[in-house]
C-alpha positions as a Markdown table, in Angstrom:
| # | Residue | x | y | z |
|---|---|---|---|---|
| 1 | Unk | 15.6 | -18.8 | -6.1 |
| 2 | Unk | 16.0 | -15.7 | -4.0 |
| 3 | Unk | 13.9 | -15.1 | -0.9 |
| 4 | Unk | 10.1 | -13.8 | -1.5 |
| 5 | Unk | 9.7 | -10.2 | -1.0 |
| 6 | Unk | 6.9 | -8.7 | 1.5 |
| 7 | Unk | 6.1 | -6.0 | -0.9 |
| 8 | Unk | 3.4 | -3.1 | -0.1 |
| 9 | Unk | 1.6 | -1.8 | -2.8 |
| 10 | Unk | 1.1 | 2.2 | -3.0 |
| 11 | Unk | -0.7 | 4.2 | -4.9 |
| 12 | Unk | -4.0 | 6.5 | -4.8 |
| 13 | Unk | -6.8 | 5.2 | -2.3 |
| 14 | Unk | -8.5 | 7.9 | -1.3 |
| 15 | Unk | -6.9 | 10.7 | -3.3 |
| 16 | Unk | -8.4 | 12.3 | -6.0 |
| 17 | Unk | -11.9 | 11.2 | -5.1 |
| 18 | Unk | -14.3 | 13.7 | -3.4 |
| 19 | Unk | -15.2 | 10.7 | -1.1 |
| 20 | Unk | -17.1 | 9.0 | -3.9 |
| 21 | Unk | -17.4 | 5.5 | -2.5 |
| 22 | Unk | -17.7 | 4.0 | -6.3 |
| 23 | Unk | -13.8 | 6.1 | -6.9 |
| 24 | Unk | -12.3 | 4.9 | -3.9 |
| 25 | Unk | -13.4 | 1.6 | -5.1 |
| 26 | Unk | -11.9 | 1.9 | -8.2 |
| 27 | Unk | -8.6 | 2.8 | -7.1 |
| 28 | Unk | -8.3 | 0.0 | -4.7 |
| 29 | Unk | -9.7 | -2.4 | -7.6 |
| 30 | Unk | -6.3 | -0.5 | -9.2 |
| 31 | Unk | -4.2 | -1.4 | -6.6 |
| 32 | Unk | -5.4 | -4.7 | -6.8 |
| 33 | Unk | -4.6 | -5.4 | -10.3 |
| 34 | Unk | -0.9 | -5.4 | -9.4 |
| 35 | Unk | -1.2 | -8.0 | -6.6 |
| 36 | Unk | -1.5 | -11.2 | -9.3 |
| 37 | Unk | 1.6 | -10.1 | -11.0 |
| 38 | Unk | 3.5 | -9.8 | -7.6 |
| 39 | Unk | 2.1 | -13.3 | -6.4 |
| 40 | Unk | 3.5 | -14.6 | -10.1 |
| 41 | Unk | 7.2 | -13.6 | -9.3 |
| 42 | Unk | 7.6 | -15.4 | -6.1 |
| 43 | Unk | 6.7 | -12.6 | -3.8 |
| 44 | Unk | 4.3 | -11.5 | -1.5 |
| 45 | Unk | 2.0 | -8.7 | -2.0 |
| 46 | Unk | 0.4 | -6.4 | 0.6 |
| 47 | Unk | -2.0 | -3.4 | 0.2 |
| 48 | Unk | -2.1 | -1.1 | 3.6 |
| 49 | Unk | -6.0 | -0.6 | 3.2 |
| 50 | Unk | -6.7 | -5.1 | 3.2 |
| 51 | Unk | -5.1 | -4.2 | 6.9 |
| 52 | Unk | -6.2 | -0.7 | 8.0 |
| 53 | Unk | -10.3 | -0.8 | 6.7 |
| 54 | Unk | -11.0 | -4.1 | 9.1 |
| 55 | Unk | -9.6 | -2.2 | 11.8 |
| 56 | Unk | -11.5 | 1.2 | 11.1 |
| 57 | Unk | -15.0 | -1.0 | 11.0 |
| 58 | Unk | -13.5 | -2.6 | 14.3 |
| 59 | Unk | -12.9 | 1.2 | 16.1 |
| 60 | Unk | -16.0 | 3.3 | 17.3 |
| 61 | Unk | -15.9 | 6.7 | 16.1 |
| 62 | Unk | -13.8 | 8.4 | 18.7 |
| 63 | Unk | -11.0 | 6.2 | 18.1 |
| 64 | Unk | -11.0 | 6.6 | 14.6 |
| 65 | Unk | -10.9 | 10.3 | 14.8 |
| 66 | Unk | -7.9 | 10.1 | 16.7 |
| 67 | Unk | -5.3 | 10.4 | 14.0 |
| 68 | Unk | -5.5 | 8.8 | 10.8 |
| 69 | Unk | -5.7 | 4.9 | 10.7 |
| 70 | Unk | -4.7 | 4.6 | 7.1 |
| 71 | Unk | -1.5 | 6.6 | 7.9 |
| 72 | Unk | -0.3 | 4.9 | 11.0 |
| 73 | Unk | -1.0 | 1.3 | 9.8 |
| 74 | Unk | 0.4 | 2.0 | 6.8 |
| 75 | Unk | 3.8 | 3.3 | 8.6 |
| 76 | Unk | 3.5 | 0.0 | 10.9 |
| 77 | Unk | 3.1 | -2.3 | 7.8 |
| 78 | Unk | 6.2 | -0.7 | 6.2 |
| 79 | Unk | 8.3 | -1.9 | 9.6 |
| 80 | Unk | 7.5 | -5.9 | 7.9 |
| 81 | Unk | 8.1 | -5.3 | 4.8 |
| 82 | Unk | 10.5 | -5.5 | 2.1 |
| 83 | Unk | 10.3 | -3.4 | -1.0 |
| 84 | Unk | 7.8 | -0.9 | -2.0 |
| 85 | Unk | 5.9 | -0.8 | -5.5 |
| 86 | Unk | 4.5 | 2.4 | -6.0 |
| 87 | Unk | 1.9 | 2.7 | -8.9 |
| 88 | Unk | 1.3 | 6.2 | -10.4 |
| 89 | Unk | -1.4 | 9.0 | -9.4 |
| 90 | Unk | -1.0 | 11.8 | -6.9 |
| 91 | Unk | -1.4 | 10.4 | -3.5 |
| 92 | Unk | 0.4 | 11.8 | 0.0 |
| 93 | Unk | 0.1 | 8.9 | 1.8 |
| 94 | Unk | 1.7 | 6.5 | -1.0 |
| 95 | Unk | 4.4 | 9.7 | -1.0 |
| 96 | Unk | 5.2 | 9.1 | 2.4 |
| 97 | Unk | 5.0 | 4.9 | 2.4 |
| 98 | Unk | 7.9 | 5.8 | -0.5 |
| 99 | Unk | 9.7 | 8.2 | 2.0 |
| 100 | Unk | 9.2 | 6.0 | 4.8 |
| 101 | Unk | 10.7 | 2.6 | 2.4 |
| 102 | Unk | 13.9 | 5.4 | 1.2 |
| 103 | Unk | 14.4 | 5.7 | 5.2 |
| 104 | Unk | 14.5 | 2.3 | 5.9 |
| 105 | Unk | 17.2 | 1.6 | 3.0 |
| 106 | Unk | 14.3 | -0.4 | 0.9 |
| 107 | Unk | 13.9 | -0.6 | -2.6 |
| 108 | Unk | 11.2 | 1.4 | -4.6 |
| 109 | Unk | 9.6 | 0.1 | -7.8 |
| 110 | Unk | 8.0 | 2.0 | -10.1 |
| 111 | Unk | 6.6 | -0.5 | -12.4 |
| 112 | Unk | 6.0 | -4.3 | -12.0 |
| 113 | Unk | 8.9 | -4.3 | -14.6 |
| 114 | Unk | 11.3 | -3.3 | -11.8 |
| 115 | Unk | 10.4 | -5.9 | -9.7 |
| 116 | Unk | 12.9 | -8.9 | -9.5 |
| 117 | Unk | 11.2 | -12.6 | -9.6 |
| 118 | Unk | 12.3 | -14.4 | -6.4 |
């Protein structure tokens, strides 16, 4: 049995939504949906919003209109982890969780098919 992979999963949060609370919802209920199947090949999964939305409800309102909190914890996950799955949609800040995974030499799954049971 190989090591279990720390493995972020990416797609659309926010994207795509006009802010509707019950869309943003669904796309993290999306994101979701592919945690199970990562648990059931040995790994580990992660989502960058189960880490960044306690901290935004933790920060007062000038700290989280420095910069965007999403972004940066998503770019400090990525420094633990060890693959990337990125589901489909249009979404910038998956795009760059993929360009930051290609930087640091990690592999980028494109379906759950892709990914290698530990």
């Amino acid at each position: 049995m190989n090591t279990p992979l720390l493995i972020l999963i990416a797609g659309p949060y926010r994207s795509g939504t006009g802010g509707d609370p019950e869309l943003i919802a669904r796309n993290l209920a999306r994101l979701e949906e592919a945690a199970a199947p990562i648990h059931r090949l040995g790994h580990v999964p992660m989502i960058g919003e189960w880490v960044a939305l306690p901290i935004l409800r933790g920060l007062d309102e000038r700290e989280a209109g420095e910069g965007d909190v999403m972004y940066e914890t998503a770019r400090r996950l990525l420094q633990h982890c060890d693959a990337v799955l990125r589901l489909p949609g249009a979404s910038a800040g998956a795009d760059k969780d993929v360009e930051i995974a290609h930087e640091r030499g990690l592999p980028v799954y494109r379906s759950i098919d892709e990914v290698p049971a530990a």
